[in-house]
C-alpha positions, 0 to 999 in steps of 0.5 A: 311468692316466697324466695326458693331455699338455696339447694344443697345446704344443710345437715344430712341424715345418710344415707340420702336419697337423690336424683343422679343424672349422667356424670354424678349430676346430682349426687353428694359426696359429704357434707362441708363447711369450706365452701357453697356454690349456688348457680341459681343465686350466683353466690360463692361462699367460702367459709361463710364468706362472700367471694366479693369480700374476701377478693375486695379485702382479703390477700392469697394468703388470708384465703388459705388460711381461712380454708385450711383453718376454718376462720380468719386468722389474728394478726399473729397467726397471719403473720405466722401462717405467711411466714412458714408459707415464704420459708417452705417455698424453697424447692429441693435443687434435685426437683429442678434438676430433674425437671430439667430433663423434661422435653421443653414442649411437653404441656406445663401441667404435665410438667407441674404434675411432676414436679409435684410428684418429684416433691413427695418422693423428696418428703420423708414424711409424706405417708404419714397420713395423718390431719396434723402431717398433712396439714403440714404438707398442706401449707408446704404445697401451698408454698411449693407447686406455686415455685414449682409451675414458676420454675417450669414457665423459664425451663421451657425457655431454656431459662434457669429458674428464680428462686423466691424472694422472701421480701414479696407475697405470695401472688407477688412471687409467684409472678417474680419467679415466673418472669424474672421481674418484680411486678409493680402493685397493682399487677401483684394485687390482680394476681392476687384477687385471681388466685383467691378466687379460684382457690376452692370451687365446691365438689369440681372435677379435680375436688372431687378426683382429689378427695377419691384418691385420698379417700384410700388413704394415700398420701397428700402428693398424691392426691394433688398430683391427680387434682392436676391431672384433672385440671389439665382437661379442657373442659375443666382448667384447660378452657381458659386457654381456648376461651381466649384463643377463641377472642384473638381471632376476632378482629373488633366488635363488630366482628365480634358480632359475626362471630357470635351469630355465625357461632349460634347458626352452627351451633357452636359452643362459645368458650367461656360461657355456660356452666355446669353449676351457674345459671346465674352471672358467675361471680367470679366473671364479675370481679375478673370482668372488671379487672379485665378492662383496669389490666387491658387499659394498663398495657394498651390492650384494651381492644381485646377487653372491649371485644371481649365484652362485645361477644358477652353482649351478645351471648347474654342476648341470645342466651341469657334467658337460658342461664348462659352467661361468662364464666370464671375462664372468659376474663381471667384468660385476657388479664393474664395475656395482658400480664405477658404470661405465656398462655400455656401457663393459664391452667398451671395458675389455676393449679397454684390457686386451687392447690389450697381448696383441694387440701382443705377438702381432703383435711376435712373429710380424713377424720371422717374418712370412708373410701369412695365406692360408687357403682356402675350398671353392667349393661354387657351379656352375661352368659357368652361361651368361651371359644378357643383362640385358634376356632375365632 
């Protein structure tokens, strides 16, 4: 039997024809050259190359550039593009203050959409809606929503942000601004395979919101501050959170056993597992899996790894015949915790990475811009008569 033709790819000759289930399933916004899913395969491309490789070889940054650019970049244009990412991660000091102002307890996406916000009003240049302006503004988020959500994670402690260290990467700093200490190594490396495998994810929720709003031709501040709000919902960025909040109240791996089975008999959904895209391992579970049990070993955690494991044992032998299996949520949520990151700050990370599959998107289609305009089917009355507010 010849092997099925992976869905979704190739050149298109609009307009196209397609079957559209509830929630746009099914249907095409453009064609692209960033980044390709197949759920049926378990594959993520970027670029044209395997998500394996790039978290295996590449660093944070080498993926930015690969998206924004199209291609890896020399040993010169590496270090340029890392040096104007470290020389733009400085925030303006009237962002933090202003953020300051913020209640404590209000959600850290709610506080990252508005520092990004606070970022565009302080950018002279932000509409100017051009592909070199905004590839500029690109690379200038890139740097910035990562010190943004830093800042945040010590303000909601009633503690004064750090500002960057020039001398650490990307993933480094990041974990430095957030924590006030310096990881070692492997702990910046982790973080760094974590934000280049969530850094773009094919037509998502927040790709999609992201590329609508620049669509209008509204600047790139905007549209990222709609990706975040996308992202925040947990049925999105969010379920990283509930997926682990679900793992901590099982006590061992064998109650992780009767979890799994009383979770089938009511019918419950298992947080962390099932995709809207996979029907197949998602590769980004694999790496992030494996990971999960280095960090948890690490920071004598690894009873939490290990009945982590024991609940995915026992989706994948009761569902997996169905195409359930763990998602990029179910392990990055324990590598986190086992980092000593504040749990509300999981889907701010997610944003930190994200930020660059999201510019990328939106850079490719400006110069092919058309304004999105999909269309609803009216199933309300048509002919109602108009009554007078004092005979209702």
């Amino acid at each position: 039997m010849a092997e099925q033709k992976p869905k979704f790819v190739g050149k298109l000759e609009w307009p196209v024809t397609v079957q559209l289930g509830r929630g746009m399933e099914g249907a095409i916004s453009n064609e692209s050259t960033i980044g390709y899913v197949d759920g049926e395969k378990g594959w993520l491309v970027y670029r044209g190359y395997n998500i394996f490789d790039l978290a295996e070889h590449s660093t944070y940054e080498e993926t930015c550039y690969l998206l924004l650019f199209g291609k890896l970049p020399t040993k010169k244009e590496y270090e340029d593009f890392y040096m104007k990412l470290v020389g733009y991660r400085a925030v303006p000091n009237k962002v933090i203050e202003l953020m300051k102002g913020l209640p404590k307890e209000v959600h850290p996406m709610a506080a990252l959409r508005t520092g990004v916000s606070l970022l565009g009003c302080f950018d002279p240049k932000a509409d100017d809606v051009t592909v070199e302006n905004d590839t500029e503004i690109a690379i200038k988020l890139i740097a910035r929503t990562s010190t943004v959500a830093a800042a945040w994670a010590r303000i909601r402690k009633g503690l004064e942000p750090v500002d960057p260290d020039p001398s650490l990467g990307h993933a480094a700093n990041f974990l430095y601004m957030a924590t006030g200490e310096k990881p070692d190594d492997f702990t910046a490396r982790v973080m760094d395979i974590c934000l280049i495998l969530h850094a773009d994810h094919g037509m998502n929720a927040s790709t999609f919101t992201s590329m609508v709003i620049n669509s209008s031709l509204s600047d790139l501040y905007s549209t990222v501050v709609g990706g975040i709000g996308s992202l925040k919902g947990p049925l999105h960025g969010g379920a990283n959170e509930r997926a682990l909040a679900e793992v901590m109240t099982i006590k061992d791996e064998d109650d992780a056993v009767r979890y799994v089975k009383d979770a089938i008999v009511q019918k419950k959904k298992i947080m962390g597992f099932g995709h809207r895209v996979y029907k197949a391992y998602d590769p980004r579970a694999k790496v992030l899996g494996q990971y999960s049990q280095k960090v948890t070993q690490m920071k004598g955690m690894e009873n939490l790894y290990k009945i982590a494991k024991k609940v995915e044992e026992e989706v994948i032998a009761a569902y997996g015949e169905r195409g359930i299996f763990p998602n990029v949520d179910f392990y990055s949520g324990t590598i986190y915790y086992a980092l000593g990151i504040d749990v509300p700050l999981f889907t701010p990370i997610f944003a930190v990475s994200r930020v660059a599959g999201w510019c990328a998107r939106v850079l490719e289609y400006l110069p092919i811009n058309r304004i999105f305009r999909p269309r609803a089917v009216y199933v309300g009355a048509m002919e109602q008569k108009y009554t007078p507010i004092d005979q209702r």
